[in-house]
N, C-alpha and C positions, 0 to 999 in steps of 0.2 A: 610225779603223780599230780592230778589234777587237784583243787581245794575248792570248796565253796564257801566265800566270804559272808553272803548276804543274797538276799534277792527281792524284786518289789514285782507287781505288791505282794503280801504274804497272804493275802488270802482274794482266789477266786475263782470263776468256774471256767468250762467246758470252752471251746473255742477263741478266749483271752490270750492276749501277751503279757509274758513274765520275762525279767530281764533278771537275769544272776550273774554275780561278781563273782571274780576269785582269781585263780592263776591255773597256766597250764594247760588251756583249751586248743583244741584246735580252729586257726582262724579258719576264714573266707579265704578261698573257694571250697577248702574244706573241711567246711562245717557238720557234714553229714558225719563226719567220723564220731561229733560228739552224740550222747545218746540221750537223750533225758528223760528218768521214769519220775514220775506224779506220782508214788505209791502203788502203780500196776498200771498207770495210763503212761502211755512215750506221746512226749510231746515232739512237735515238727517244729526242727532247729531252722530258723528262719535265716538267721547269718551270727557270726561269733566273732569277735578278735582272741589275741590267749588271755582275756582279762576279763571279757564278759560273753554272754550267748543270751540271745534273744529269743524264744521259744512260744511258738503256741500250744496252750492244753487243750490235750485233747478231753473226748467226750466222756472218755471211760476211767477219770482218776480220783484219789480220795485222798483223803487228809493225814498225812504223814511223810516224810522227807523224803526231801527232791536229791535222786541218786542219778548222778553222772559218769556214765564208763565209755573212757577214752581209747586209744589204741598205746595209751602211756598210762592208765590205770584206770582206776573206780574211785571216787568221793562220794561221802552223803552227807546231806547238811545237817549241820549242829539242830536245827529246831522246824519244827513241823510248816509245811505249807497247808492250808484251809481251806478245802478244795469245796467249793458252793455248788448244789444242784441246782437247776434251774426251777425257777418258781413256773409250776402249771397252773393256769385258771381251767375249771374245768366246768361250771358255769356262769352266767352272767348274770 
């Protein structure tokens, strides 16, 4: 089964990269196996070895643990990621 050790950074938004530790991943070239939910947003797994995955989030995630399902199992992280909406100005 996969684990999630840690991940940086633990808090931010919408089209960022997040890199997560652990074990268990599927590497490069496939990486797509691994899946990564933001709390209801799947990020796009950019590329992974079995010890870290590289991930952008997406637009549509909120703040609560980053859950990874493998074709070797499911993990959720020990503690919350901080998922930031983007600041609108809306006048000037």
């Amino acid at each position: 089964h996969p684990t999630i050790s840690s991940f940086t950074p633990a808090d931010t938004g919408g089209g960022t990269t997040v890199t997560i530790n652990g074990s268990n991943f599927f590497p490069s070239p496939n990486h797509s196996q691994n899946i990564v939910n933001f709390n209801g947003g799947i990020g796009n797994v950019t590329s992974a070895t079995s010890n870290s995955i590289t991930v952008t989030i997406s637009s549509s995630g909120t703040t609560g643990p980053i859950t990874i399902n493998t074709p070797r199992g499911t993990t959720t992280s020990g503690s919350n990621y901080t998922y930031f909406l983007p600041t609108v100005i809306s006048t000037i």
